[in-house]
Every structure is written in C-alpha cells, then in structure tokens.
C-alpha positions in Angstrom: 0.0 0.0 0.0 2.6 2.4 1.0 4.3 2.1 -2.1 1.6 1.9 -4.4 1.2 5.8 -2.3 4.2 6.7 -3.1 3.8 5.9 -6.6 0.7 7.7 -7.1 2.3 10.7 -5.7 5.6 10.9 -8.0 3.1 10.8 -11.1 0.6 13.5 -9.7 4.1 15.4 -9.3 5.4 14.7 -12.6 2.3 15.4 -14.6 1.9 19.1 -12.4 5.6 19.6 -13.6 4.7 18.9 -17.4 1.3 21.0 -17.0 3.2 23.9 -15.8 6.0 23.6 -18.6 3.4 23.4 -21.0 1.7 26.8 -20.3 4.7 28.2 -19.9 5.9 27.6 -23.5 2.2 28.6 -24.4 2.5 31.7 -23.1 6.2 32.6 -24.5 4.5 31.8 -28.1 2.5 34.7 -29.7 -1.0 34.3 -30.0 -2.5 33.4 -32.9 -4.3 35.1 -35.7 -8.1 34.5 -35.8 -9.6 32.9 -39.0 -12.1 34.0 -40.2 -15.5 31.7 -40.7 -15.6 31.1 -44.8 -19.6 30.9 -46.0 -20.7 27.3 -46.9 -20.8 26.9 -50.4 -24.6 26.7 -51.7 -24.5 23.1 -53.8 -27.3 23.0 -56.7 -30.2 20.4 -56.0 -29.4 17.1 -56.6 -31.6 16.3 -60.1 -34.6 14.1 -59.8 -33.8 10.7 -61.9 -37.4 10.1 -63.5 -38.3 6.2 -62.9 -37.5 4.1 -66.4 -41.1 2.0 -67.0 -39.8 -1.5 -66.4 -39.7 -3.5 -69.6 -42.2 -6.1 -70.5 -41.3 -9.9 -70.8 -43.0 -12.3 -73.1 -44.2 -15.0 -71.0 -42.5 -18.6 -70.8 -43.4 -20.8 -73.8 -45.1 -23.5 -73.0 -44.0 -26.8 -73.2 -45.9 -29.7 -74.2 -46.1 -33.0 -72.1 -44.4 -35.8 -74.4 -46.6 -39.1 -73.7 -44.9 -42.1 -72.2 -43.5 -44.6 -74.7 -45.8 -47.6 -74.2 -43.3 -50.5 -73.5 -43.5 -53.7 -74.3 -43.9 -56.7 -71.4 -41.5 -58.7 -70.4 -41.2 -62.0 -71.8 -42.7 -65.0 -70.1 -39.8 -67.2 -68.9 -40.9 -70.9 -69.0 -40.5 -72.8 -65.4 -37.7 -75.6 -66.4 -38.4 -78.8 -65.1 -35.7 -80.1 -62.5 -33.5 -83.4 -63.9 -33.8 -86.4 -61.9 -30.5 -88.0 -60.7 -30.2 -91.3 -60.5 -29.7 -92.6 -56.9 -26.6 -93.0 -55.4 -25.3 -96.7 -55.4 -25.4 -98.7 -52.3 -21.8 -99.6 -51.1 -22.0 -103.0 -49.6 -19.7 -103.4 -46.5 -16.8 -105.3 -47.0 -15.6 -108.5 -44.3 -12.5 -107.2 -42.1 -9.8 -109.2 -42.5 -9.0 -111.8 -40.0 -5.5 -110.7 -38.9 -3.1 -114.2 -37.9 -2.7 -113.8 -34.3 1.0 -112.3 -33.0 3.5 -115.4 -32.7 4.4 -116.3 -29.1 8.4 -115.1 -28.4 9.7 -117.5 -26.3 11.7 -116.7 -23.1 15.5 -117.3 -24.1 17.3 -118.5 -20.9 19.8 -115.7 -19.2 23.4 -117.0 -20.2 25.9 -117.7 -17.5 28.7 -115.1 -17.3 32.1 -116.6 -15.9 32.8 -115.3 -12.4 35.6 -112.0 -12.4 38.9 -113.4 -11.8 40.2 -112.3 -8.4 43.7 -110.4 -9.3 46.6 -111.1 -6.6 47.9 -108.4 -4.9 51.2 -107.5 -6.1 54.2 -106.9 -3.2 55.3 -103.3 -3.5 58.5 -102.8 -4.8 61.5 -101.8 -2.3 63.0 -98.5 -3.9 66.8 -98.0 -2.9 67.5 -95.5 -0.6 68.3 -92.3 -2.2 71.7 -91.7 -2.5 73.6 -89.3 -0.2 74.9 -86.4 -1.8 78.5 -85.0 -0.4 78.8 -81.6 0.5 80.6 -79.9 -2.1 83.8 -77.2 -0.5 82.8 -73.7 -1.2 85.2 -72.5 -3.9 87.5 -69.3 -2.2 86.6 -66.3 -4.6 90.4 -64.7 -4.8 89.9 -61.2 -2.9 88.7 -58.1 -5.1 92.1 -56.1 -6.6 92.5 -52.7 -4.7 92.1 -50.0 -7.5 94.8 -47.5 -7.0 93.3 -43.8 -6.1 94.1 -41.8 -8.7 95.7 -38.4 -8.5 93.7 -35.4 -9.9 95.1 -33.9 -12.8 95.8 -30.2 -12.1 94.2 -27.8 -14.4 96.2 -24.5 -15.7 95.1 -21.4 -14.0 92.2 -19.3 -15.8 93.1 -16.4 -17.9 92.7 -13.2 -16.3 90.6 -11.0 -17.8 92.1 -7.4 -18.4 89.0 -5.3 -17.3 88.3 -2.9 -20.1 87.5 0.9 -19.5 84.0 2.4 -19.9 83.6 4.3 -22.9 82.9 7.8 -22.5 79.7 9.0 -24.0 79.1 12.5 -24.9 76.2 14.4 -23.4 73.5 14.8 -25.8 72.7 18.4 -26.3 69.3 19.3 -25.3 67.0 21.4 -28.4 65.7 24.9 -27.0 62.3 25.3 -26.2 60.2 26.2 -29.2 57.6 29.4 -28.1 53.8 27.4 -28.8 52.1 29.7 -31.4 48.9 31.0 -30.5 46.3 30.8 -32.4 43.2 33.0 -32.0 39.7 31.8 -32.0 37.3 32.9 -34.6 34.1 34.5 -33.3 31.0 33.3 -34.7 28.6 35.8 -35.0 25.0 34.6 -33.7 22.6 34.3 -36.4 18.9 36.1 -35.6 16.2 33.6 -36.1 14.1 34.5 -38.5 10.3 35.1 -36.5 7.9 33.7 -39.9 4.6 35.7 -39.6 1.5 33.5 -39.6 -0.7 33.3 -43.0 -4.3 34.8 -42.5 -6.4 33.0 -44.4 -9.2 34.2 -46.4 
C-alpha cells in the first residue's frame, strides 16, 4: 500500500511539472491570428432521376407434355423342369480281414557269465634309498684387486681477464624550447532567427 502511495504521488508530481512547462511555452509563443468563418458553399439540388417504365417480358413458352412410350412386357420365362439324378449306389460293407494272431516269443534262458577273476595283490617294490649327496667345499673367490686412487690432474690457472674501461659517452645536447604559437579563436557571430509571420487565411 505504501508504495503503491508513493507511486501515485511521484506521477501526480510529474504530470503538475509537465502541466506547468506546457503553459509556460504557451505563453512565451505569440498568440494566434483568428480565422475567419468562410460561408458554406450553396450546392445546386441534386436532379430528380425520372423512374424508367420497367420493360415487359414475353411470357415462358409452354411446353408440351411428351406421352410415355408404351413399353412392351416382359417376356414370359418358362418354369424348367428339375433333372432327376439317379440314386446314389449302395456300397455294400466289405468283411475285415481276420488278422493271424502275434506269434508267441519264447523266453530265451539268461546266459551264464564266468565269475571275475580275483587279481593277486602284487608286493610293493623296495626303492633303494636315495643316494647321499656330499657336501661340495665352497670355492674361495680370490679377494677383489685394490684400485689405486688416482691423482687429480691439475688444471692450468684461468686467464685473467684485463677489465676494459667504460667508454665515455658525450652528453647529448638538449634542443631549446620552441615558443607554442597562438592561435586566436574565430568568433562566430550569432545568427537572428528568423520570426515567420502567420498566413491569414481568407
């Protein structure tokens, strides 16, 4: 709510601002000129369009009614009489055949297997013992040679380096000052604006 106030009363000031710029650039304006009223022109009478007779029609010839072809009747179709078909023959029922009856299979007698024959047990064979194996000397390694420390070679003395002299550079001579011309600014003369007088129309 408070904002929807505030709100309200920026636009009521904002709209009183532009109201009160507005008349104020009215009033700086001059006024202007009255017109005078121009007399409405006087427009001659519309002219009166007599009414055309309407135009008479012969009437719709009439047309004769054509009789209706008499046609002939249809043809009388003769009934054909249904052929008789001979009966269908009686199939007389043949005798089944007496089948022989199945042969009897006699019951062969189980044959006699000959008993598994028992296998002695063999006497397990006495390895020799495994033979002992002699402990071999450890061979003596001859000791490592001493390597002879070498003496470092002496290196010849570096060079000295003469240390060479700075060169002298010469001052660089510094350029005067040049005086900045000035330059003077051209006036521009303000142009009148040119007031155009209203037309007064007739």
């Amino acid at each position: 709510m408070a904002s929807s106030a505030l709100l309200l009363m920026a636009l009521l000031l904002l709209s009183c601002s532009s109201m009160g710029s507005a008349a104020r650039r009215l009033e700086e304006y001059p006024p202007h000129p009255t017109v005078p009223e121009l007399p409405k022109p006087e427009l001659p009478p519309h002219p009166v369009v007599p009414e055309l007779p309407k135009p008479e029609l012969p009437p719709h010839p009439t047309v004769p009614e054509l009789p209706k072809p008499e046609l002939p009747p249809h043809p009388a179709v003769p009934e054909l009489p249904k052929p008789e078909l001979p009966p269908h023959p009686a199939v007389p029922e043949l005798p089944k055949p007496e089948q022989p009856p199945h042969p009897a299979v006699p019951e062969l007698p189980k044959p006699e297997l000959p008993p598994h024959p028992i296998v002695p047990e063999l006497p397990k064979p006495e390895l020799p013992p495994h033979p002992a194996v002699p402990e071999l000397p450890k061979p003596e390694l001859p000791p490592h040679p001493t390597v002879p420390e070498l003496s470092k070679p002496e290196l010849p003395p570096r060079p000295v380096v003469p240390e060479l002299p700075h060169p002298i550079v010469s001052e660089i001579p510094k350029l005067p000052e040049l005086p900045k011309p000035e330059l003077p600014h051209p006036v521009v003369p303000e142009i009148p604006k040119p007031e155009l007088p209203h037309p007064a129309l007739p």
